[in-house]
N, C-alpha and C positions, 0 to 999 in steps of 0.2 A: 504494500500500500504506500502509496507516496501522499505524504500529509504537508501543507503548505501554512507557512506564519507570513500573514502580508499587515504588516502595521499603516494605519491612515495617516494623513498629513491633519492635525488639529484643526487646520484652516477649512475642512472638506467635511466631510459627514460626519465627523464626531462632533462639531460644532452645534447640529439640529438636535444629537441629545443632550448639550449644555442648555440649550435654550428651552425642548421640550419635553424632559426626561429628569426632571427632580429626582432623589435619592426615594422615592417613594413605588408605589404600586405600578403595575403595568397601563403603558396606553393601550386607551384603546385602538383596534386595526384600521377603523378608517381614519387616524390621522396619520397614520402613516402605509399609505397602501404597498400591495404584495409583498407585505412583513408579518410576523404573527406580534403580537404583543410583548413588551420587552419586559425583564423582570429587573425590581432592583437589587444592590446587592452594597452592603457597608464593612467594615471592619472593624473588630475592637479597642485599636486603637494601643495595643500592648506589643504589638509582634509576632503573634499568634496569627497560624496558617488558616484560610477560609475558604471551603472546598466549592465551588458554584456550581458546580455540574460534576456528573460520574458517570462513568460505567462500572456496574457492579459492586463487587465487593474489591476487589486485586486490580480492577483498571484491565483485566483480560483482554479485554476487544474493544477499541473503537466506536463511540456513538455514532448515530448514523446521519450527523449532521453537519453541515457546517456551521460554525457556532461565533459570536460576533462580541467582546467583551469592550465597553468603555468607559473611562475615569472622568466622572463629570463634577467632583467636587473634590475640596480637601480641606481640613480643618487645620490650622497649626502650621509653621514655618518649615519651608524648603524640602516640602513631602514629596513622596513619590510612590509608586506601587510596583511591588515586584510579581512578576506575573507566571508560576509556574507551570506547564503544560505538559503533561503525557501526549504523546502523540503516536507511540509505535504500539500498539497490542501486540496482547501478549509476552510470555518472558522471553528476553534473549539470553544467548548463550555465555552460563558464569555470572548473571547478572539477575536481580531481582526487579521487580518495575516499580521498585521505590527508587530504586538507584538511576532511572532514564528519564530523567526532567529535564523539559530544555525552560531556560530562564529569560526569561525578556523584563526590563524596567519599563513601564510606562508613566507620561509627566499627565498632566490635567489637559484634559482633551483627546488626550493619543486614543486607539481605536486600535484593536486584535482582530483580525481573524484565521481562525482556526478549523484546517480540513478533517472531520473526524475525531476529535480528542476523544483519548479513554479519560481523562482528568481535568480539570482548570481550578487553580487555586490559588488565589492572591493572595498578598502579606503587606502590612504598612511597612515603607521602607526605613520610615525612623517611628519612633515611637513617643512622637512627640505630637502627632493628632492621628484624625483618622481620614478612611478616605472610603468613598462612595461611589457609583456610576450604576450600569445595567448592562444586562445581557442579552442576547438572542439567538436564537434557534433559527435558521435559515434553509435554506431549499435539502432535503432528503437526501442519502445518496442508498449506498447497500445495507440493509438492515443487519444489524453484529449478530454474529454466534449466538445460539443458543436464548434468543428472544421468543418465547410463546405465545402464536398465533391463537391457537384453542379456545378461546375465550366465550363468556356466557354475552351471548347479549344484552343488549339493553332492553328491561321489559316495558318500559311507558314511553315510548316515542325517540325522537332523536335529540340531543342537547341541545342546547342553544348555546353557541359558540360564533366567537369572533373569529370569522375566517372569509377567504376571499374564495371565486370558483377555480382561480388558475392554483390555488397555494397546496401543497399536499401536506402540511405540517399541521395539527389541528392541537392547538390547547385548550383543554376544554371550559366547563361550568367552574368558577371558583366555587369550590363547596366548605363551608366551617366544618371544623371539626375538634371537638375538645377533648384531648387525651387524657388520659387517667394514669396517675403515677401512682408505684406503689413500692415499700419497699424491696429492698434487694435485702433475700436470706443471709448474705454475708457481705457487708459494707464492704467494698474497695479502699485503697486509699485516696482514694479521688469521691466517690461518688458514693450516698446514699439510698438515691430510689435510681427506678428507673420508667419509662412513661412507652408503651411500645406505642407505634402508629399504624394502623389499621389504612393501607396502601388501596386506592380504589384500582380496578381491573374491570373496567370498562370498554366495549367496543362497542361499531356500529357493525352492518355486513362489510360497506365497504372498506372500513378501515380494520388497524393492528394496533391494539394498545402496546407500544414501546416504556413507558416511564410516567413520572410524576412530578409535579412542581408544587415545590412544598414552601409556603411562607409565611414570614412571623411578619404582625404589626406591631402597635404600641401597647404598653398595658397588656401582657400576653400571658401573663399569669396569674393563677387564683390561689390564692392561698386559704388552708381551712381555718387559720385565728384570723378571717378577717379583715385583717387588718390592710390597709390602702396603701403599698408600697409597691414596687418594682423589683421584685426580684433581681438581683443581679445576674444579669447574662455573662457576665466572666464564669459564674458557675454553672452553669447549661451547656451542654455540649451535645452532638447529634451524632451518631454512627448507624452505620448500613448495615452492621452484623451483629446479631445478637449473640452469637457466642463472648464480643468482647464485655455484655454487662458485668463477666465476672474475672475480668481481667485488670490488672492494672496498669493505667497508662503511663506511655514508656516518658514522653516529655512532652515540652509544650509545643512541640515541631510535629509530633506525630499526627502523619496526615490522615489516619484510621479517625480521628477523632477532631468533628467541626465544631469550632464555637457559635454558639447560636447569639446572631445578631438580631436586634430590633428593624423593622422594618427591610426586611431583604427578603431574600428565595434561595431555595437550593434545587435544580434539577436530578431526579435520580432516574437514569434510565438503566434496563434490566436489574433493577435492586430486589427484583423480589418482594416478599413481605418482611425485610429483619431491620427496617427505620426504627428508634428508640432516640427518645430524648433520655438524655443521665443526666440528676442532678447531684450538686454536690452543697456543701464541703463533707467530709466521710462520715462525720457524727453530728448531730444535733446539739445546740447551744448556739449561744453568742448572737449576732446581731442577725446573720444570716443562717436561718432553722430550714436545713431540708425537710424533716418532718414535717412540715406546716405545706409544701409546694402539693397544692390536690389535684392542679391540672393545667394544662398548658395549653395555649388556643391557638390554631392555627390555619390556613386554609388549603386545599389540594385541587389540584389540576391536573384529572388527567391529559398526557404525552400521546396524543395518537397520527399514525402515520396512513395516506389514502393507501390503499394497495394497488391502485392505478393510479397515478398522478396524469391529471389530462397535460397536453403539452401547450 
């Protein structure tokens, strides 16, 4: 597979998402035609890696998209965004697919695109603010490995979804969904509960459920004493395999483990059902009580692809 990194000139298309693409929710398609809707995406501002899209659990195979990433904010002096990308599926030889990132810095405005990624995951390049932008999903190409077509149909009708007639990429109905955390039999050192996410698998005849777009807003957590705070999302984190809830995390670089930001999205295509928010700190007390975390709010979108794309 040959996969291609083309960076934009700030002066050219990255500019329309500085003007029309706030750090916030997706536009809608007809402001910007034969595009699907962009998602936004921020960081936390510490140095810690932010996963926006995947394939799978190991990065295996290549998504089946072209995929479009840009930095339209920044908070904080002489920032920048390091921008890390899987592009080869699959392991090579002597080598793990932790170890095959190719690295690009992006400034405010710069624009990525990426042929296929198995991964994209940004990092604040200093730690001294954060930074923001959005993503997109672009025209199809070969559907990866080991994605299942089989799927139940839809039994009430068709979605209602922002798409165009030529577009084959279709993200679906934003649906709420509010997970239930509970705890974990044997605290980690990191993490008390854990919250799994119940992944919709939805299709229509014509299309193939590929993935899901998963995004937090504001205010995204409930807590059972009550009480009207914000959870800190430094202690939230997201992974795609549930065997890790009872693992402990190796450092704050490990890319197994997403910090969950306010206001952003994560794309997971072929993830399966093993999405889990962790929360932490490992024990109860002090300011910040995982015990107290009862549920975490979020919305989903399914990823579906036409199986005929008209031309």
């Amino acid at each position: 597979m040959t996969n291609k990194l083309n960076i934009f000139a700030a002066a050219g298309v990255c500019l329309l998402g500085l003007a029309a693409a706030p750090a916030r929710f997706a536009l809608a398609a007809d402001q910007q035609p034969h595009t699907e809707p962009q998602a936004a995406w921020s960081t936390p501002g510490d140095g810690r890696l932010v996963m926006l899209a995947r394939y799978g659990k190991e990065f295996a195979d290549g998504m089946p998209f072209r995929t479009r990433v840009c930095v339209t904010n920044f908070t904080g002096a002489n920032n920048s965004v390091n921008l890390f990308v899987w592009t080869t599926p699959g392991l090579q030889p002597n080598a793990t697919a932790s170890a095959q990132p190719q690295t690009r810095q992006l400034q405010l405005g710069d624009c990525i695109e990426i042929d296929q990624p198995a991964a994209i995951i940004v990092q604040d390049a200093t730690t001294s603010g954060t930074s923001s932008g959005y993503y997109q999903l672009l025209e199809p190409t070969s559907l990866p490995n080991g994605v299942t077509t089989a799927l139940d149909p839809i039994d009430a009708g068709t979605p209602h979804v922002q798409r165009h007639d030529d577009e084959a990429i279709t993200i679906g109905v934003s649906t709420p969904q509010s997970v239930k955390c509970f705890n974990l039999p044997t605290p980690t050192p990191d993490f008390y509960r854990s919250c799994p996410v119940s992944l919709p698998k939805i299709t229509t005849p014509d299309e193939t459920y590929v993935g899901v777009r998963l995004c937090i807003g504001d205010h995204f957590v409930t807590l059972s004493d009550k009480t009207n705070i914000d959870y800190a999302a430094s202690l939230l984190e997201l992974i795609v395999d549930k065997t890790l809830q009872n693992k402990p995390k190796l450092g704050s670089y490990d890319y197994h483990w997403n910090p969950v930001t306010p206001l952003g999205c994560r794309d997971l295509i072929g993830a399966g059902d093993d999405a889990v928010f962790m929360v932490g700190p490992k024990e109860p007390g002090g300011y910040w009580n995982p015990a107290n975390v009862d549920s975490i709010h979020i919305t989903l979108q399914s990823i579906t692809v036409r199986k005929t794309p008209s031309k």
